[in-house]
Each structure stands twice: as C-alpha cells, then as structure tokens.
C-alpha positions in Angstrom: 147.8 181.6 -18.0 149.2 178.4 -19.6 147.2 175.9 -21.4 147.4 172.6 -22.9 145.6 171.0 -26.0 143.8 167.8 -25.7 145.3 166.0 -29.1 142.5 163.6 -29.4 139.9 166.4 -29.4 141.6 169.6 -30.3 140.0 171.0 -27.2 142.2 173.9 -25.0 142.0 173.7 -21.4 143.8 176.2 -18.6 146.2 174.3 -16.8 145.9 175.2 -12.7 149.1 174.8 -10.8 148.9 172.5 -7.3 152.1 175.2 -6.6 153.8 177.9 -8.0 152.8 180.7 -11.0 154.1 181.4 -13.6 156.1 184.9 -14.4 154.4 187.1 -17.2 157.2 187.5 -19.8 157.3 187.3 -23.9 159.7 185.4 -26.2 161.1 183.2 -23.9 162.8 180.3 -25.0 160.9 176.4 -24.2 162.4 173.0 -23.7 160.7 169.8 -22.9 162.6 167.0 -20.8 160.6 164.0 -19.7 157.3 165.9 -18.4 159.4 168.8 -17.4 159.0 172.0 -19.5 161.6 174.7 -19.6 160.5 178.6 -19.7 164.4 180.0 -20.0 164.7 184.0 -20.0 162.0 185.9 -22.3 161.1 189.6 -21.8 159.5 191.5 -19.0 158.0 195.1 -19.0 157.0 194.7 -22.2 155.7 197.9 -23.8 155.3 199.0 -27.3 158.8 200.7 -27.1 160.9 198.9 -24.7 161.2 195.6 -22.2 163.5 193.9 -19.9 165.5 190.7 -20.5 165.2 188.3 -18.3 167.7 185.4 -16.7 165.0 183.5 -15.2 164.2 180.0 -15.5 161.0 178.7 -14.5 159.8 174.5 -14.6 156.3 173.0 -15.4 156.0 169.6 -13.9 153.6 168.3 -16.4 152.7 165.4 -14.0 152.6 166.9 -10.4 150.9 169.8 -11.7 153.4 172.7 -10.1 155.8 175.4 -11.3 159.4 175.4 -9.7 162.1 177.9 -10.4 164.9 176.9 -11.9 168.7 177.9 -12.4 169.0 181.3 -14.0 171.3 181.3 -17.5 174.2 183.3 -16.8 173.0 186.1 -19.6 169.7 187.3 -19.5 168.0 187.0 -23.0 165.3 187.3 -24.9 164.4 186.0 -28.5 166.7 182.9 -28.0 166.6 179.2 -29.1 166.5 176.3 -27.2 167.2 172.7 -28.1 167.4 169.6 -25.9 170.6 167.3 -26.8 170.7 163.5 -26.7 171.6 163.4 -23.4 169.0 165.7 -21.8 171.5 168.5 -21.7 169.4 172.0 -22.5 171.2 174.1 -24.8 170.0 178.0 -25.4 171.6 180.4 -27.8 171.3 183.5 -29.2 168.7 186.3 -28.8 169.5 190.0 -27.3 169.8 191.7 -23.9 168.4 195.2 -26.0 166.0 197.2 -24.4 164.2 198.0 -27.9 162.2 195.9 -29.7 163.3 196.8 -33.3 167.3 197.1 -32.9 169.9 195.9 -30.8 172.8 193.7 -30.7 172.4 189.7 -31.1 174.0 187.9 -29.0 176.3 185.3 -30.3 176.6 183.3 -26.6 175.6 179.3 -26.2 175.3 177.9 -22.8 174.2 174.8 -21.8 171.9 173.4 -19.1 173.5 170.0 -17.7 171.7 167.3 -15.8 172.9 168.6 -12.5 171.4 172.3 -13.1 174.1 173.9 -13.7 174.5 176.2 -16.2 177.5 176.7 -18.7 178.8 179.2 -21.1 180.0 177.3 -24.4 182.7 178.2 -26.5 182.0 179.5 -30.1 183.0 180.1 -33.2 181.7 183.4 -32.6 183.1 186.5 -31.8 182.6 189.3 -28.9 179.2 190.3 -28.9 178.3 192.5 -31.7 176.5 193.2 -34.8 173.0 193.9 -35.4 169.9 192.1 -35.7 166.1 192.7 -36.6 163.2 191.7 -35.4 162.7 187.9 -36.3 166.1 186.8 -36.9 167.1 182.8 -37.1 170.1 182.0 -34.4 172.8 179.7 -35.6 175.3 177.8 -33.4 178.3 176.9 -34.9 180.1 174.1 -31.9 183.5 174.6 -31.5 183.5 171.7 -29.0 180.9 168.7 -29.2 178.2 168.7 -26.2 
C-alpha cells in the first residue's frame, strides 16, 4: 500500500493506482522530481535473518495516478541514499548488496540517474568495495567530479 497525507488536515488516505503496483520491498531509497516519485532498489524477501537486494526502480506519477517501472541502477542495493541535484539529475549512493541484516559490506558506489534514464556509475574518492557497516549507518559521497 502507499499512502499520502492531506497537509491541511493531517488526514492519511490509500492512494489507488489508475495502473501499475507497487513491489513489496524495505529500505529503498525515494526521490521526488516534479510529481514523479522515485522508489530505487530496497530489499525483498525480507525475513528476520536474511533478504534480497534489489536493482529495481519503480515511478509514482503523483498526477496520473499510475506506477511505471523505471531503469534499474546498475548495482542492486539496499539502505542507500538518494538526493535529487539542481538539474533534476537522481543521484543514489551507498547502502549494501549483503544478505544479512546486521553485517555486511557498504558499498562505497554513486551513480546517477540523468534526465534521459540512464543510469551512471560515478567516480569516487572511494575505494574497491570493502569495509564493514552496521545496521543504521550515514552514507557519505565525497565527488571526485562535479554532477
């Protein structure tokens, strides 16, 4: 289900789809465009013990009522952060492909979401992927280019 909060009235209502559903998955990453929001990767399979990441990318029209897929990220992720440049430009980093929910290794990967749908992987000032993370952890992107 996905639902939306009247601001004026602080009233939650279910929002019903023209076309399209939405897929069931945990700490995905969001991003709002214009009237477009962004569900980018997330978890699926989600037990107490272990889950899936995800590349997915699915779109809420806002206006025409409907849920689209979108273009996958090039590395499924969950846990990950999402911002939305100056340009429009959707830029997701960090989180973990692990199968556990308590340990695993961050991933230290940005890529970017340009206007025409197409996905990059940005350079960092990161490393390879490694090191270890908990439960909770705060994702930092250090540009080694600008976007």
């Amino acid at each position: 289900n996905c639902e939306k909060i009247d601001v004026n009235t602080s009233t939650y209502s279910t929002m019903s789809f023209t076309s399209g559903s939405l897929t069931a998955r945990a700490y995905a990453a969001s991003a709002v465009v214009g009237s477009l929001i962004y569900i980018i990767g997330g978890a699926t399979g989600v037990t107490t013990t272990a889950m899936a990441a995800t590349a997915s990318v699915q779109v809420i029209d806002t206006v025409a009522n409907t849920v689209v897929n979108g273009p996958s990220l090039k590395m499924a992720r969950w846990g990950a952060s999402a911002v939305v440049a100056e340009n429009g430009d959707i830029i997701v980093l960090g989180g973990t492909a692990s199968t556990s929910a308590s340990t695993g290794s961050a991933l230290q990967t940005v890529e970017r979401l340009s206007s025409d749908g197409v996905w990059t992987v940005l350079p960092t000032a990161f490393g390879a992927n490694t090191g270890s993370f908990s439960v909770g952890m705060t994702a930092y992107y250090v540009p080694a280019m600008a976007v």
